[in-house]
C-alpha positions as CSV (number, residue, x, y, z in Angstrom):
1,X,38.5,-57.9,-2.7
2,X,39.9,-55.7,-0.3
3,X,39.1,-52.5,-2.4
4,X,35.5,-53.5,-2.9
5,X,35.3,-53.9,0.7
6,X,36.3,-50.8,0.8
7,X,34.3,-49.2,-1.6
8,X,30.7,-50.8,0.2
9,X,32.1,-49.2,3.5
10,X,32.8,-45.7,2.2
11,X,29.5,-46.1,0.3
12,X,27.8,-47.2,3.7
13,X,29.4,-44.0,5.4
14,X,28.4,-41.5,3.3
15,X,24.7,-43.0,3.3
16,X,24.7,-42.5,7.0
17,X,25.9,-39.3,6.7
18,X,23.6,-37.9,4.6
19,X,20.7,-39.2,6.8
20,X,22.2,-37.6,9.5
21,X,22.8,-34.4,7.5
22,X,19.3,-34.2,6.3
23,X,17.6,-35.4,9.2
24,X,16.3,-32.2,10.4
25,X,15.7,-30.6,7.6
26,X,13.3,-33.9,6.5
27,X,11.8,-33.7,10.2
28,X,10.6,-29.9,9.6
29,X,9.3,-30.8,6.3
30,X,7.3,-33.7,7.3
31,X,6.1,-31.9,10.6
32,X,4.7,-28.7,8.7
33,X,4.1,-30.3,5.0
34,X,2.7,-33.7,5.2
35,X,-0.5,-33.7,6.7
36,X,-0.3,-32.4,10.2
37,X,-3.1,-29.9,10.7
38,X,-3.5,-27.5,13.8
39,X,-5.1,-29.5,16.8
40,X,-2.4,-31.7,16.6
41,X,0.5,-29.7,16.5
42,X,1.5,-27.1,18.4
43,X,1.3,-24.7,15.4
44,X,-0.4,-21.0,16.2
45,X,-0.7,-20.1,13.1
46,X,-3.1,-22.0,10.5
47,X,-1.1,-24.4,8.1
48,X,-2.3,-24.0,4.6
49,X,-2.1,-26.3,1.6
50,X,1.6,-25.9,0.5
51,X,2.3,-24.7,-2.8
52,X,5.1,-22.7,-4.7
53,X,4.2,-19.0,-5.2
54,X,4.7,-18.6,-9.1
55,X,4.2,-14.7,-10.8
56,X,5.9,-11.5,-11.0
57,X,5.1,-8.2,-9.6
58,X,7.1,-4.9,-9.2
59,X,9.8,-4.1,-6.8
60,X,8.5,-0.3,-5.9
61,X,12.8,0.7,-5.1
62,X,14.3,0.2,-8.3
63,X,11.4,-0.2,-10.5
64,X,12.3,-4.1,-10.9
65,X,10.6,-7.2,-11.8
66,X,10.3,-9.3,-8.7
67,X,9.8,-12.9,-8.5
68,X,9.4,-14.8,-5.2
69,X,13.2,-16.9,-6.1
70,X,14.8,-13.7,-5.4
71,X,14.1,-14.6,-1.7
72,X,15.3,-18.6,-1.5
73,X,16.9,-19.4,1.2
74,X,14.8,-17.0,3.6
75,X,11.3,-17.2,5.6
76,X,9.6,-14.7,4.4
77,X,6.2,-13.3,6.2
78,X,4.1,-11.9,3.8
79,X,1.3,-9.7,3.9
80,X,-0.7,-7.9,1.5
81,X,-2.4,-4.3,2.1
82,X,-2.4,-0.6,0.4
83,X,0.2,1.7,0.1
84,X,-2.1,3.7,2.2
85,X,-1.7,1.7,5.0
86,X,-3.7,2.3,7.3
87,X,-3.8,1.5,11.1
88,X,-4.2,-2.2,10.7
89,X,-1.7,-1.8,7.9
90,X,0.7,-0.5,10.4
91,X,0.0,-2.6,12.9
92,X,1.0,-5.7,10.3
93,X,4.2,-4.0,9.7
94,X,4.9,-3.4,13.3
95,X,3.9,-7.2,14.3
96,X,6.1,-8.5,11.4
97,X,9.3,-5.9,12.6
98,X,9.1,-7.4,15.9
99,X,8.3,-11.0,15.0
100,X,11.8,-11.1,13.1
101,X,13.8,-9.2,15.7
102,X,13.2,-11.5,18.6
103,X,14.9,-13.8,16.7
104,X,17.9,-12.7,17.6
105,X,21.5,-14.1,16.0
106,X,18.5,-15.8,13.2
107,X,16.7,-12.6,12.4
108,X,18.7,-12.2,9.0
109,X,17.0,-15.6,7.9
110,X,13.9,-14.0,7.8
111,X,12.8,-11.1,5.2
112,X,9.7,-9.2,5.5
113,X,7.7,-8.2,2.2
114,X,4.8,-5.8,1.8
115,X,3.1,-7.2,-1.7
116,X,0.7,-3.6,-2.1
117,X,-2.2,-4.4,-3.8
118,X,-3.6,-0.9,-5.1
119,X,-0.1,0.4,-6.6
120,X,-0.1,3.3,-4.0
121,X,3.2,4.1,-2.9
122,X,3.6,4.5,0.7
123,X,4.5,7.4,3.1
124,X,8.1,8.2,3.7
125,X,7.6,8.2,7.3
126,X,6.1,4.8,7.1
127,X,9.1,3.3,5.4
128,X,11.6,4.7,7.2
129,X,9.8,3.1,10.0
130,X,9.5,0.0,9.1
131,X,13.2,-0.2,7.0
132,X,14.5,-3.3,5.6
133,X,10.5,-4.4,4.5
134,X,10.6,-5.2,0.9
135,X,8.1,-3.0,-1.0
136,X,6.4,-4.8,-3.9
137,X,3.7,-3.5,-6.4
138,X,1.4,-6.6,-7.2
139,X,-1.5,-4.7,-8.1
140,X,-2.5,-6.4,-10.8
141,X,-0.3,-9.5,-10.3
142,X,-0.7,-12.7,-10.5
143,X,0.9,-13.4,-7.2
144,X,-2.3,-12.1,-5.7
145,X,-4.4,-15.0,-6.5
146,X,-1.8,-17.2,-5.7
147,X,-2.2,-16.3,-1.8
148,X,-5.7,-17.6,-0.3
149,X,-7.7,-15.5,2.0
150,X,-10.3,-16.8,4.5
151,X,-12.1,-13.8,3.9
152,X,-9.8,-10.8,2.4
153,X,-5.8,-11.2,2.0
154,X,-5.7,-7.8,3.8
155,X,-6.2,-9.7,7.3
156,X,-3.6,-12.0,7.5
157,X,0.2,-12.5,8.0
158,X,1.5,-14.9,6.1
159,X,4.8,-17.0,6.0
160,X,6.6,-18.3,2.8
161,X,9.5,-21.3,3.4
162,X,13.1,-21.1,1.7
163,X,12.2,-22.7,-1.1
164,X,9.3,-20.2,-2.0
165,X,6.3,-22.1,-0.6
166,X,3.3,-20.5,0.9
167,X,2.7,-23.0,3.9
168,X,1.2,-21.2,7.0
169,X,-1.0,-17.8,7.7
170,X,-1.8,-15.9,10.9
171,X,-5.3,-14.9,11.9
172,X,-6.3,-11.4,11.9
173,X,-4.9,-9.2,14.6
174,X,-2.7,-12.0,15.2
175,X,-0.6,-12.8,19.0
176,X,3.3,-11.4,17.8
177,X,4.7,-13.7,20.5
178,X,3.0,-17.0,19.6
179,X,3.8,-15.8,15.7
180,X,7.5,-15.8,16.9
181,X,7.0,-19.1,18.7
182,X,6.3,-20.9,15.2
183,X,9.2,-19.3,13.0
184,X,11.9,-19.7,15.9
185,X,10.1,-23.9,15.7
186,X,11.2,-23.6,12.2
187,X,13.9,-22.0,12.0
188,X,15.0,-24.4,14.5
189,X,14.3,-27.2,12.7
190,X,15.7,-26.0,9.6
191,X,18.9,-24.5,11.1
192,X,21.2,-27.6,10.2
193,X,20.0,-26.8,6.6
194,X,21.2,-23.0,7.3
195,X,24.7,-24.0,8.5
196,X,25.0,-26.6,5.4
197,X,24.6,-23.6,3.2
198,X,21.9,-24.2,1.5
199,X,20.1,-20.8,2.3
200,X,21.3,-18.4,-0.2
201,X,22.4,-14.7,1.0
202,X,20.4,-12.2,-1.1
């Protein structure tokens, strides 16, 4: 009798602890994924209807096939623009650099990834700029028409969640400091899920 006393208590205990445990993570997901549309949040960037980003495309440094699980784990922002790159191009990479390094001690939970959509591959100078981006060749790819565009995909930042879902997009010539605003939210919310090691080091 005793022992089955026990058992309900120990059972009880680690029911309450997994509540706890999951509590934040279950708070960000139902803040950003079920619902809640800008207006009443206080979400800058535009929350989009979430969905896992499926296809392959090409990783342009070793010539590999890359698949959007190779990054669970991380926030990822996302955009998607020639290997020209132009200006506004630039000025993506530049917002997305920045973005990630005010983060500060959390920067290395975020990745950056260029998905180029015309197969050119980009200046030298422009990736030793912008180092640590991850170069992708989705010309052709189904990835592309994965992402949704108000008017072209070329305008926007966008940000993918740990476990590969597209969920949010920036407008064009987007504010860097309220971008960083909504990932340090999130990566706030999400942090208990961080320290339980469920994000995966790549």
């Amino acid at each position: 009798m005793a022992s089955e006393s026990g058992l309900k208590k120990n059972r009880r205990t680690l029911i309450l602890l997994f509540v706890v445990l999951c509590a934040p993570i279950i708070a960000s997901y139902t803040l950003y994924f079920f619902g809640v549309r800008p207006g009443t949040t206080v979400n800058y960037g535009e929350l989009l209807q979430v969905k896992p980003l499926a296809g392959t495309a090409l990783n342009q440094a070793d010539q590999t096939i890359f698949r959007m699980r190779q990054l669970r784990g991380k926030w990822v922002m996302a955009m998607v623009d020639s290997g020209k790159c132009d200006e506004q191009c630039q000025k993506k990479l530049y917002y997305m650099r920045q973005v990630r390094l005010t983060q500060h001690k959390e920067k290395d939970r975020v990745e950056r990834l260029w998905l180029i959509d015309d197969g050119e591959v980009p200046a030298p100078e422009i990736v030793k700029d912008f180092e640590g981006v991850l170069l992708i060749n989705a010309k052709d790819s189904d990835l592309l028409s994965e992402i949704p565009a108000a008017v072209s995909h070329r305008d926007h930042i966008y940000l993918i969640d740990p476990i590969g879902n597209l969920m949010m997009r920036f407008p064009k010539n987007p504010d860097p400091a309220q971008m960083a605003k909504d990932i340090k939210r999130l990566l706030k919310v999400s942090q208990l899920e961080h320290a339980m090691g469920t994000d995966q080091k790549h």
